[in-house]
N, C-alpha and C positions, 0 to 999 in steps of 0.2 A: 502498500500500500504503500502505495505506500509508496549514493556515488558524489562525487565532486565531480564538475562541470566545467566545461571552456568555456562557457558563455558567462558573460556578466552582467548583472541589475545595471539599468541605469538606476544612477543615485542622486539624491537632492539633499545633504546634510545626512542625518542622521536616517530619515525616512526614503524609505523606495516608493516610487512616484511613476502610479501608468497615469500617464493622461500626457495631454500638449498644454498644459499650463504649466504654472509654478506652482512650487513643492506647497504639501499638506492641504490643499483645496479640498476640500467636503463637496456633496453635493445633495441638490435639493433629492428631501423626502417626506414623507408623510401623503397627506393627500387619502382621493377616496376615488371609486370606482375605477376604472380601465387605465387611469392611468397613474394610478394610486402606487406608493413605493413600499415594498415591506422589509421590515428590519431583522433582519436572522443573526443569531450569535452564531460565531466562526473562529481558525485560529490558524494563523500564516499558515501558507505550503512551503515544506522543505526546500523547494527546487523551483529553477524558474517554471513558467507554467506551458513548457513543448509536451505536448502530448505523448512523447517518446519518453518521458523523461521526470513523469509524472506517478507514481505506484503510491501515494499515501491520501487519506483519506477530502483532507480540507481542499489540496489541491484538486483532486478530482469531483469534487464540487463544484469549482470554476469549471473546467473540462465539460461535465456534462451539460452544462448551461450554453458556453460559446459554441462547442462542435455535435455535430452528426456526422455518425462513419454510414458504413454502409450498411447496417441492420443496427436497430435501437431496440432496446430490454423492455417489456410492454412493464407498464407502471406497477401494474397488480399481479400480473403473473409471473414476470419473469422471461415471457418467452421471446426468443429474437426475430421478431419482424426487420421486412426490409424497411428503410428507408431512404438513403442516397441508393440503393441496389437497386435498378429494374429487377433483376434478376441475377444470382449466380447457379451457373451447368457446370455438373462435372460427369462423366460417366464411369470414370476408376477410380474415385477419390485421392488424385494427385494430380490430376491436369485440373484449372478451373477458368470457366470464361466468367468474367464480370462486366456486366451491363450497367450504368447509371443512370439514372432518370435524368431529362434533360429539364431545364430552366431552374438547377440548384445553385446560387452565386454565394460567394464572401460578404461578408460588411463590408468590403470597403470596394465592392462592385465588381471584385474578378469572378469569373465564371469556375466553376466548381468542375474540372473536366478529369478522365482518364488518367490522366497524368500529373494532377492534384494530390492522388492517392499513389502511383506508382514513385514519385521523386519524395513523400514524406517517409513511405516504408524502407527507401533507399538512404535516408535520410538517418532516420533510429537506428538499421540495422548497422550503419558502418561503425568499425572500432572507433577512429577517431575523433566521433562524435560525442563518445562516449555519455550514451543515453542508459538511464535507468532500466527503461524497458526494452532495450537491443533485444532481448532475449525473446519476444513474442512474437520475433520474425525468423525463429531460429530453423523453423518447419522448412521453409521457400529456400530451392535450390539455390546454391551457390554463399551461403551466409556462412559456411566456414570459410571464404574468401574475404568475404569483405569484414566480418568479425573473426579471423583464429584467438584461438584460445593463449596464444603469445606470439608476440612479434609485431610486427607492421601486415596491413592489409594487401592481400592480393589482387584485390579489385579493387574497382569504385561504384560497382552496383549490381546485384542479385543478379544474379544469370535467370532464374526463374520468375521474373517478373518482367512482361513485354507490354509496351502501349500497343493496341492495334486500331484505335481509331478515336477521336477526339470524344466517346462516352464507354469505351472497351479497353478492357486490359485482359491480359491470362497470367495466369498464375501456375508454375509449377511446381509443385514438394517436390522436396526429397525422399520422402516415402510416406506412405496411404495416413491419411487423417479423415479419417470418414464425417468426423465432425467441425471439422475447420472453419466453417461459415458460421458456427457457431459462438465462434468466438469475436466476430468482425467486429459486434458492439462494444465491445471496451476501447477506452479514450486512446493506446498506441495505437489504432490502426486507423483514426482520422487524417483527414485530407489536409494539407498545408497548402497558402497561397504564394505566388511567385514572389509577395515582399519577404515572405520568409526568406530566403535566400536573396532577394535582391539587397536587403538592410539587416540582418538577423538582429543585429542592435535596436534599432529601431525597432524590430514587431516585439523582439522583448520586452522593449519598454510600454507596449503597447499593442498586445496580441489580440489578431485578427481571426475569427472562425467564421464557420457558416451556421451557426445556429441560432434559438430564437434571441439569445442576449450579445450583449456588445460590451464589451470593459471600457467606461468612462474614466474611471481613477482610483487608483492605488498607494495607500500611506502605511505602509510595513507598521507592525504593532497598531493599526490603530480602525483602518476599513478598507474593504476594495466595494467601491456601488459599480452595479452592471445594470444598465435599461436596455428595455423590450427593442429589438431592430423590429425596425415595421417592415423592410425590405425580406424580412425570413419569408420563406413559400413553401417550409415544411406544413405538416397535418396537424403540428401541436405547437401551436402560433402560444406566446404568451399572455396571458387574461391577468396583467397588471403590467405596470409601467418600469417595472423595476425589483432589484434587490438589492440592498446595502445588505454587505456580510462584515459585521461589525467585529474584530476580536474581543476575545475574551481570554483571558489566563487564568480564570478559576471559575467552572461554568456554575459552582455558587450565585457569584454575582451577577451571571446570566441571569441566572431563574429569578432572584430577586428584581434585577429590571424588568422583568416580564409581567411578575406582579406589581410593580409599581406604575404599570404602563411605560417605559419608556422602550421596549422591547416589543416586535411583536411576536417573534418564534424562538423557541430554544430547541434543539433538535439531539439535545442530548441530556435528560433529567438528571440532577447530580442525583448519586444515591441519597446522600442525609436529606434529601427531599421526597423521595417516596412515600414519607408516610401522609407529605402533604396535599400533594397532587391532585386526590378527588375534593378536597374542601376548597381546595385554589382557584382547583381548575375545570372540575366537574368534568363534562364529556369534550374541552379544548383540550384534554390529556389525549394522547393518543399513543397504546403502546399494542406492539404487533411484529410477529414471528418476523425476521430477518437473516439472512445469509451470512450470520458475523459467527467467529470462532473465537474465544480469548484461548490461548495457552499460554504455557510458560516452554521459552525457547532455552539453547542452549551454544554455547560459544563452544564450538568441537574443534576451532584454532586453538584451543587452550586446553595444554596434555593433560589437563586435570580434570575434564569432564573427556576426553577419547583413551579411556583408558579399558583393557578385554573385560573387566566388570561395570563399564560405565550405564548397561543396560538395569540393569540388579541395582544400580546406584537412583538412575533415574524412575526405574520402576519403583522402587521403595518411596521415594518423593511425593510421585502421585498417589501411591495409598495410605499417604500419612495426610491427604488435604480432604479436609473434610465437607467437601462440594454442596452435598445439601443444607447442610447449616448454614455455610455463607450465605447460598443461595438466599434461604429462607428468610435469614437475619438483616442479610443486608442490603440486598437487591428487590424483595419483596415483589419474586413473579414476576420480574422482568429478564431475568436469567433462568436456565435449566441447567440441571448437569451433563457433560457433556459426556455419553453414553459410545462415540466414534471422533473421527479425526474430519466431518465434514459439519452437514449442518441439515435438521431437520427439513428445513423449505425446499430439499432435493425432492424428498418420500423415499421409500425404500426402493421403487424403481429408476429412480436418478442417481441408487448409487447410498443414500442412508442406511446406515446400520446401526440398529440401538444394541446387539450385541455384540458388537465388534470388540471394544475395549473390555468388555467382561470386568474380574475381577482386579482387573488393574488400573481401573478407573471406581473400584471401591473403598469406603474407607474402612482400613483395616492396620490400626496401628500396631500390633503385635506383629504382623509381617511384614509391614515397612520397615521398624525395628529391625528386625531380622535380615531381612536384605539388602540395608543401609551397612549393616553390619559386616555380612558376607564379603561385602565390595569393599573394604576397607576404610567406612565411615564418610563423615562429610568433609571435602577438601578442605585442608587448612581447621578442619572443626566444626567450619560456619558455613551457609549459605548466604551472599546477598542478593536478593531480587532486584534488581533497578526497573525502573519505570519512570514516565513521565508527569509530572506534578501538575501541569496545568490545565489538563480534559479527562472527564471520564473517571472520576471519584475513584480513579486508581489506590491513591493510602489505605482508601477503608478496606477494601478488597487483598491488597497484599499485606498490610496487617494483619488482617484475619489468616491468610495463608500461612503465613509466619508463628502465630499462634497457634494454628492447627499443625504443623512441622513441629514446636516446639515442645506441643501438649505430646505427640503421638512418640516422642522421643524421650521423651522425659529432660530436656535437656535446655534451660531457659535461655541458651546462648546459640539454639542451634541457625536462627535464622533470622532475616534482619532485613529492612526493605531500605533501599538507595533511590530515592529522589531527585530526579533530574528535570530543572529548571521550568525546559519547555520541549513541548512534541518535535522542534524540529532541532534543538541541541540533544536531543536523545537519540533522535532518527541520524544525527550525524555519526555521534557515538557508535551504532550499531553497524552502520554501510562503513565505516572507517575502520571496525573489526577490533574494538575499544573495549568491549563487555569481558568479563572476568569472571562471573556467574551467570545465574538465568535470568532471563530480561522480557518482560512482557513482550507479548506479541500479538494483537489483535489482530486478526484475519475477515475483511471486509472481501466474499467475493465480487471478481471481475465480469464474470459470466457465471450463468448456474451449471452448469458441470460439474461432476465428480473429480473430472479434470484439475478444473480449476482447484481447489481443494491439496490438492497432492502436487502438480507438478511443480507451480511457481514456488511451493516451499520445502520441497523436500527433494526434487532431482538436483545429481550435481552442476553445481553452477548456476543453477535456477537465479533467475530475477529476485526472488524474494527471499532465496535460503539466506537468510542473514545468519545463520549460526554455521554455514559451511557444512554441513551434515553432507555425507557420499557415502552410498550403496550401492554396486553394481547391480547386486537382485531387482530391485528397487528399479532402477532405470532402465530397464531391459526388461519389466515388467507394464511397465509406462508405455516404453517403444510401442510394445506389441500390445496395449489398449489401445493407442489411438491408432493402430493399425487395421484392427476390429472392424469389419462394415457390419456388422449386425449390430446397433443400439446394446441392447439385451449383454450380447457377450461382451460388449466394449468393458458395461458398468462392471460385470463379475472380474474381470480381469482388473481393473482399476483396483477393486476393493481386496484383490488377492496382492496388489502392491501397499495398499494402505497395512495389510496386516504385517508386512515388515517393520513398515514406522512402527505400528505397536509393540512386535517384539525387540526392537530396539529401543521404543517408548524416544524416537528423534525428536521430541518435542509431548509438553506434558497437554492435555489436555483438558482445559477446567471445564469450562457452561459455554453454551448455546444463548447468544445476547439476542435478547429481543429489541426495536429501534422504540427510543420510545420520546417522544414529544410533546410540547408545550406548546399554544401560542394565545394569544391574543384577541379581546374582544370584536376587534376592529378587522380580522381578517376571516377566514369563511374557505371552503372548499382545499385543505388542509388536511394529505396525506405522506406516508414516506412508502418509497419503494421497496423490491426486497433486499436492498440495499444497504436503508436502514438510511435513506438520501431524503430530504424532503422534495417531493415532485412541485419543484420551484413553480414552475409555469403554467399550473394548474391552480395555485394559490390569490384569490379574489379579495379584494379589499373594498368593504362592504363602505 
């Protein structure tokens, strides 16, 4: 969700500045009907906002506002419709033609063509670009060319990616992906405009998409406001004028502005509010099943969690946390225990399994004792969890973990939680391979696939393995899921690789988050995806 960059902010002082004015300019909001503005708490994205380059959660918020790829995640379901696709044919799943509907433009009036989408993918995938998401072009022939794994690039662009005419491109793997179009919706595979490349500086300071919002301007720590392009000629045109995504560093003080009115949405209830919610908020609460994971990760760079009993080590961890208590205690039904390494909103035919994890997602301190034990204790004595302090009532949650580590141990020193500042000085921390124990890891999927789930964090080199975890079983298990042309055998095959993670327990697995939301008298028709995103463009300001 979630690398260091060659590109650089434009900067104005202290604050980073998208707009064409001068630095820290606000913009108008409030207002009522169609063209009414609504206020959302938010919290900086890691990384400039290229779509290649984008895996964490706040940035991809902007993302899914400015651009449309070529199939978009239906709001409520889940399922990927086309959007910019007329159409994608394939009849082996590894050749693919793609079609684009015609009259889709940029804001800033470039036409949205074939080759919009072929020079962005060519774009993310090369090394020394060095994009976050390189890696979800990693399928399309020729991308151990233009990314090896060391060195310098052999190319300068995908041999399996051809323009064939101003709304047609083909596409060929490297080998069979039978669901590949399924993942076209996530924000790496949107279109870039010719300014991208003609000023990279420039659109950085002030990037351009084809979707229904526009980015007006940007004050690092403080708001980025996006209003409604009226020029968008998508299906899901925006029904308000606007979004100010205001920061916050302690979504406490979110929620409090909310109830004081100065807020109208909070799109992530702190916990020590839960119990307030239905008196606050009545039916403006909104909490509902979403595609989120929390676990606890691991740094496998560091010889003290990759050790031949590291499995026994970390298996012991997980049945010394005591999942339903938290749950119960602190999150109040808006978490579940997490029973697999994916997420209920799959169903058991996309690949969910509530028996997968078994007994090793139970609490059972006498044999996490035991197994802790076996593996030669906790490194150094102790554990510390690090997490990030400013979203998502993380304290309460890994306190309590810590507690429950500490109770199931007998041992009041055994665990300790590390607090870091903010989501994107932590996020650096983790991509710069800085973590020393286990470190939160919330899993927001990209696409609903089982896929998704497993490869971004668990295959070697994956996008998202931020703990460096590598399994050959595992990845060669993977291969030949997404080689699968039958649906059916792709999932069983998927979930015969998930059960490596478990026996290696490559990551702990705690609850199943539900998204759960606040807003405001003043706004109206206020839902979140299964994302757990609020569906910006659908929100009415009464």
């Amino acid at each position: 969700m979630r690398g260091a960059t060659h590109a650089k902010w434009a900067a104005c002082a202290a604050a980073v500045v998208l707009a064409t004015t001068a630095c820290g300019g606000g913009s108008d909001s409030g207002g009522s009907g169609a063209d009414g503005i609504v206020s959302s708490s938010w919290g900086d994205p890691q990384n400039p906002l290229e779509p290649a380059n984008t895996n964490e959660v706040q940035g991809g918020k902007v993302l899914d506002m400015i651009f449309r790829g070529l199939k978009q995640y239906d709001p409520r379901t889940g399922e990927a419709k086309d959007m910019v696709a007329e159409k994608i044919e394939t009849s082996d799943s590894v050749n693919f033609t793609v079609t684009i509907k015609p009259g889709w433009k940029f804001s800033n009036g470039e036409p949205v063509t074939a080759k919009s989408f072929v020079d962005a993918w060519n774009y993310g995938a090369h090394v020394k670009n060095n994009q976050r998401n390189a890696y979800f072009y990693g399928y399309i022939e020729g991308y151990d060319k233009v990314h090896p794994e060391e060195g310098e690039a052999r190319a300068d662009t995908l041999s399996g990616l051809k323009v064939t005419g101003e709304r047609t491109f083909t596409v060929k793997l490297s080998q069979k992906f039978s669901t590949w179009p399924e993942t076209l919706g996530y924000a790496a595979f949107s279109p870039l405009p010719r300014a991208f490349f003609d000023d990279h500086d420039a659109w950085l300071a002030k990037p351009v998409g084809n979707g229904p919002y526009s980015i007006d301007s940007y004050a690092k720590g403080s708001q980025m406001s996006l209003r409604r392009w009226d020029g968008y000629t998508g299906p899901d045109k925006a029904q308000n004028g606007g979004i100010d995504l205001k920061v916050y560093t302690d979504n406490n003080t979110a929620y409090t502005d909310l109830i004081a009115g100065n807020l109208d949405l909070v799109d992530d209830v702190p916990a020590s509010q839960l119990g307030n919610v239905q008196p606050d908020l009545g039916d403006r609460y909104i909490n509902s099943p979403a595609g989120i994971l929390q676990t606890l990760a691991f740094p496998f760079y560091d010889k003290d969690w990759n050790t031949p009993d590291g499995a026994k080590l970390r298996t012991g961890l997980s049945m010394a946390i005591n999942r339903k208590q938290i749950t119960d205690t602190i999150f109040q039904q808006t978490r579940t225990p997490a029973k697999d390494w994916t997420s209920p909103v799959l169903g058991e035919e996309g690949g969910y399994d509530p028996t997968l994890c078994g007994q090793a997602c139970e609490y059972d301190p006498t044999r996490a004792k035991k197994l802790i034990a076996e593996a030669g204790g906790l490194p150094g004595g102790r554990i510390t969890i690090s997490y990030n302090a400013d979203t998502g009532s993380h304290k309460d949650w890994v306190d309590a973990v810590c507690n429950s580590i500490k109770n199931a141990l007998g041992n009041d020193r055994a665990c300790v939680g590390n607090p870091v500042g903010t989501f994107a000085d932590f996020r650096s921390q983790i991509t710069q391979s800085k973590m020393s124990g286990p470190f939160r890891a919330g899993w927001q999927m990209d696409y609903p696939l089982i896929q998704n789930f497993l490869q971004p964090l668990y295959y070697t080199n994956a996008s998202s393995n931020d703990g460096k975890w590598s399994n050959k079983k595992f990845d060669d298990l993977i291969d030949r899921a997404n080689a699968e042309t039958d649906p059916a055998q792709s999932v069983e095959t998927f979930k015969e690789a998930e059960r490596v993670v478990r026996d290696e327990m490559a990551a702990i697995p705690l609850w199943y988050q539900n998204g759960s939301a606040g807003f405001s008298e003043r706004i109206s028709n206020v839902a979140l995806n299964p994302f757990s995103v609020p569906v910006y463009n659908e929100i009415k300001v009464d």
